[in-house]
N, C-alpha and C positions, 0 to 999 in steps of 0.2 A: 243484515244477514249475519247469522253466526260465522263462525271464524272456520268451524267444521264441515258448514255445506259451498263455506266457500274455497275452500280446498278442495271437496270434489264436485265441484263445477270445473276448479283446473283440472283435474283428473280428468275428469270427461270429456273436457275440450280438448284435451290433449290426445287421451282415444281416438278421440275421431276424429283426428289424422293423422292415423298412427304412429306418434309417437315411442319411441325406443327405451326401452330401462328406465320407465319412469319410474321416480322414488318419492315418498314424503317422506319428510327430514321435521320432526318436531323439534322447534328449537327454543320452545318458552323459557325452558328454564337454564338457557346461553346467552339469552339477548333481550332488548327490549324492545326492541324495533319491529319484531315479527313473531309470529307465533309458530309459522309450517313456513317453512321450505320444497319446494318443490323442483325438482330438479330431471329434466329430458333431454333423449338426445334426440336428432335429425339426424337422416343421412346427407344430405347436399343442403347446399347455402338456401335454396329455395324452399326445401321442406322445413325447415328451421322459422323460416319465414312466415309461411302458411301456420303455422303449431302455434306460434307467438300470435299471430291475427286471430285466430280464432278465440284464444283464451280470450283476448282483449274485447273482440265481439260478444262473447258469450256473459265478459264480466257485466258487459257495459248493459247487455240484457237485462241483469238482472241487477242492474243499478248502481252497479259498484264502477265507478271511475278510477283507473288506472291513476298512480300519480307520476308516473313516468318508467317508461319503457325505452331501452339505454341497448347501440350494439344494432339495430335492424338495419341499418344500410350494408353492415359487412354478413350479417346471419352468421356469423362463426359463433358468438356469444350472445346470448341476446337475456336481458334481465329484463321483468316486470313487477314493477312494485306496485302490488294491491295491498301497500299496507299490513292485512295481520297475514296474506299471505304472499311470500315474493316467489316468483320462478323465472328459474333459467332452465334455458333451452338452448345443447348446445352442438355440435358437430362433435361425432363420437372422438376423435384425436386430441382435441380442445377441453374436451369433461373430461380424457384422461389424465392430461397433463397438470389440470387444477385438481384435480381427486377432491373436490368439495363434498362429498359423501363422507368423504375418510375427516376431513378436517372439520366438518360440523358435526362429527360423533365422538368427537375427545371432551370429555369432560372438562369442567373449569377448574383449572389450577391442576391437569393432567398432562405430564413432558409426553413428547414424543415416543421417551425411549421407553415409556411404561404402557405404552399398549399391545 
């Protein structure tokens, strides 16, 4: 599966169950691990829950095996590594406090105090 229908397959599974301020974070050219970023919120530990099942239902539909999913017994944070795409899903207090938005849009070899 391309790298781009498998980001919005999370999108979509994420949709539909409604997930909050979902974003893609394109991070090719930050890292080598991942291509997209995918980052939502839940409002309660169970809806966080549900968001992260489904993406993982929907990957596995379409053949793509998670290679670990980190964080589901608390639902406060919860990460899924599909490889070229990772997502987290988190409880809106929790994605404020990591601002992982803000720190995977600094460029490399970008301080702090120049954005």
């Amino acid at each position: 599966m391309l790298n781009e229908n498998l980001k919005n397959l999370v999108i979509q599974a994420l949709e539909e169950i409604k997930g909050l301020e979902i974003v893609c974070l394109d991070v090719s050219d930050q890292t080598d691990i991942s291509d997209y970023m995918v980052v939502a919120s839940g409002s309660t530990n169970r809806q966080v829950k549900a968001l992260v099942n489904n993406v993982v239902v929907e990957a596995k539909k379409a053949g793509i095996e998670p290679l670990g999913v980190e964080g589901l017994e608390q639902g406060e944070w919860v990460l899924v590594d599909l490889t070229d795409v990772i997502v987290h899903v988190m409880l809106p207090m929790v994605r404020d406090y990591y601002d992982l938005e803000n720190l995977w849009s600094m460029s490399p070899g970008q301080s702090e105090e120049s954005i």
